[in-house]
N, C-alpha and C positions, 0 to 999 in steps of 0.2 A: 594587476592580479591581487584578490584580496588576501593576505596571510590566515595561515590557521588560529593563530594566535587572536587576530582579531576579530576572529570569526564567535572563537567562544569568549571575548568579553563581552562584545554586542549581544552574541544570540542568548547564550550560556542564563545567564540570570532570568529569561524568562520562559525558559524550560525547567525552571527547579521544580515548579506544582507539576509539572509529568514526572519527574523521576521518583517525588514521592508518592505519587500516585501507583504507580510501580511498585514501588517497596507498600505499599498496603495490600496492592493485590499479591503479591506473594509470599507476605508474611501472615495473611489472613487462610492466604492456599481455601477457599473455602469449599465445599466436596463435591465436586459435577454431580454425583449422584441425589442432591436434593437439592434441585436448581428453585431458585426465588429471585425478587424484583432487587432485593437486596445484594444477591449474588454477581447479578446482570448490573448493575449499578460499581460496583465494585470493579468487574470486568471492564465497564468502560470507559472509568473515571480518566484513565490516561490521553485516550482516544477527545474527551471531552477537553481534558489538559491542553490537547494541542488544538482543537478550537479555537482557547484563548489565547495559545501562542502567536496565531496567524493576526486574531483580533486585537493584539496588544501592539499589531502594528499601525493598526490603525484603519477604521472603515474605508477612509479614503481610498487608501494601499489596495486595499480588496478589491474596489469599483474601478479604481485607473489600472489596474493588470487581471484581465480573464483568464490567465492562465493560474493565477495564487485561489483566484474565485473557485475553477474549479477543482483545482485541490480542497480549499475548504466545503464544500460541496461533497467531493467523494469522502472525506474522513465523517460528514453526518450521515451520508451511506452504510461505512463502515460499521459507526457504534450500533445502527438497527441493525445488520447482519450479527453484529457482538453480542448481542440482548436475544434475537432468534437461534442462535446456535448455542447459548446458552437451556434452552428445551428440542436442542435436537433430537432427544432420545422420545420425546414425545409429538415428533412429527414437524418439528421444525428445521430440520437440517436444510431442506430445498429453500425457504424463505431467504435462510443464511446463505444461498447462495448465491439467490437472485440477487440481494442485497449488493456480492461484492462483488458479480458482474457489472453493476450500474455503476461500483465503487471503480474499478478497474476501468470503462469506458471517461468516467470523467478524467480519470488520471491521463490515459492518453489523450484525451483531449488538449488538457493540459502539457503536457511534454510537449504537442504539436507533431508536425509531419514535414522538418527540415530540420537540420539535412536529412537526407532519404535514408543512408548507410545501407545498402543493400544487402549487402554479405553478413551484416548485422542481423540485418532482418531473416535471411537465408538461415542461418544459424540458430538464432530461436526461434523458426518455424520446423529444422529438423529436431532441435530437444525437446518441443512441446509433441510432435510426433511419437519419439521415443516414450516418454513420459504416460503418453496417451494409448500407445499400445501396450506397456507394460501395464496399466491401470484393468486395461479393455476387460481380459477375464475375470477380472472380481469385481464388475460393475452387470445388473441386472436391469430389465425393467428402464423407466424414464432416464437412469441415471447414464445410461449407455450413450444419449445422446446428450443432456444437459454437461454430464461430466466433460464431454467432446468437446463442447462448444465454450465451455467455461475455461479449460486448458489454450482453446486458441483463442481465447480475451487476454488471460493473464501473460501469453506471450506475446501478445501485440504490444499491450501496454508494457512488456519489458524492454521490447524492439526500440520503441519510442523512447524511452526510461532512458536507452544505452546508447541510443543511436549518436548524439552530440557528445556522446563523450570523448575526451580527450587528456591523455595524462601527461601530456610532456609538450613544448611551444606555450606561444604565446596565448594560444585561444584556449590554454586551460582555464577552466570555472571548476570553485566547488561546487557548487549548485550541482552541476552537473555528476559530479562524483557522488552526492548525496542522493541525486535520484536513481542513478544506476545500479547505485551499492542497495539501497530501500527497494527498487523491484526486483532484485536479487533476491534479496533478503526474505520479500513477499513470496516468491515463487518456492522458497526452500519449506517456508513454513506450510502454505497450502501442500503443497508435496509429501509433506507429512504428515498432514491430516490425511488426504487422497487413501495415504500408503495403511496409515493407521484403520481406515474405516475398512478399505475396499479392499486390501491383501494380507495385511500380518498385523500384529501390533507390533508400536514401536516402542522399545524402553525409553521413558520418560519424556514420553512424546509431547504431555500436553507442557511441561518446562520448553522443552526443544519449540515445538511451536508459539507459545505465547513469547519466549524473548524474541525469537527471530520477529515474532510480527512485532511488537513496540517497537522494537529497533528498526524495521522497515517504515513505521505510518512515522517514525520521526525525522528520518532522515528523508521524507519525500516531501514532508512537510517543512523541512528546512529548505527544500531545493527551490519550493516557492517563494522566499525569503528575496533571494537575487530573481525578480519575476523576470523573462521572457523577451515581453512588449508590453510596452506602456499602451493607453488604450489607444493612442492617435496612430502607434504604428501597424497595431493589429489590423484599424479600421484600414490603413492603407493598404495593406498585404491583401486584406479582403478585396480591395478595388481594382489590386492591381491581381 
């Protein structure tokens, strides 16, 4: 079992360009209400940050584990949904959503489908329910069934996210803890937007949502770190 300690001398230093990436985006705060290429740029410097995080482990690392691939794959998802929902008020909310449904299916991809965790699954299929009928009356029009459908992606891929987890034995991994905790994390922030557009505003919603999300795209992008399968065992599992 890896220590935490060891965890952030390895990883730690090649996440410093995200965290000031972060600190420009929130120090610049720059005003939703006159969104530019600049803005959107700024928005997803961090998202890009972790990019190079995953790439500073090296190409190789990327091609020998499909599952770190389609992590980095879902976070270039990501920043075009960041850059779209940056002119949401001008008709781009739906592209941003598409965006982080495709974002959310490659993540479960990546988590994979073992172990099963049923009850797991059972569980975030009844709070995506909840979540989705509390939503349902402040939703009109397209968004009645997109919002549906979008609700039961981001729970699957939490299902997935949580389902290996394990906090105590021997078969603990952080990885695991990192993913679990990042589609957590993802689900509160969506949630908040959901809640912010479709039923009330929230105070200080869009702080509330942009940490929880960096704090979610980095901690999933860590979990890819410790990949999965290498690619020989993938191709076996595929065989077998």
């Amino acid at each position: 079992m890896v220590s935490p300690v060891t965890v952030v001398k390895s990883e730690g230093p090649k996440l410093v360009p995200f965290f000031k990436a972060i600190c420009v985006y929130f120090v610049l705060w720059l005003p939703t209400s006159s969104p530019s290429w600049i803005s959107a740029l700024i928005k997803c410097l961090p998202i890009f940050c972790l990019w190079l995080f995953l790439l500073a482990h090296g190409l190789g690392f990327l091609l020998a584990h499909p599952s770190a691939t389609r992590i980095f794959v879902g976070l270039v998802f990501s920043a075009l949904g960041d850059a779209f929902l940056i002119w949401q008020d001008q008709g781009y909310f739906v592209h941003g959503l598409l965006m982080f449904a495709v974002t959310h299916m490659f993540y479960t991809s990546a988590f994979g489908m073992r172990p099963l965790a049923l009850r797991t699954g059972l569980v975030m299929a009844v709070l995506a329910c909840l979540c989705y009928a509390f939503l349902y009356p402040g939703l009109s029009g397209a968004f009645t069934y997109l919002v549906g459908i979008y609700v039961a992606l981001i729970g699957f891929m939490g299902w997935r996210a949580m389902a290996g987890l394990q906090l105590v034995g021997a078969a603990w991994r952080w990885t695991e803890l990192a993913a679990g905790s990042g589609a957590l994390l993802f689900i509160i922030s969506d949630l908040i937007i959901a809640l912010n557009k479709f039923c009330f505003p929230v105070p200080y919603s869009r702080a509330l949502i942009m940490s929880t999300y960096y704090a979610a795209q980095m901690l999933i992008a860590l979990s890819a770190v410790e990949s999965r399968e290498p690619v020989e065992d993938y191709r076996l599992s595929k065989a077998e």
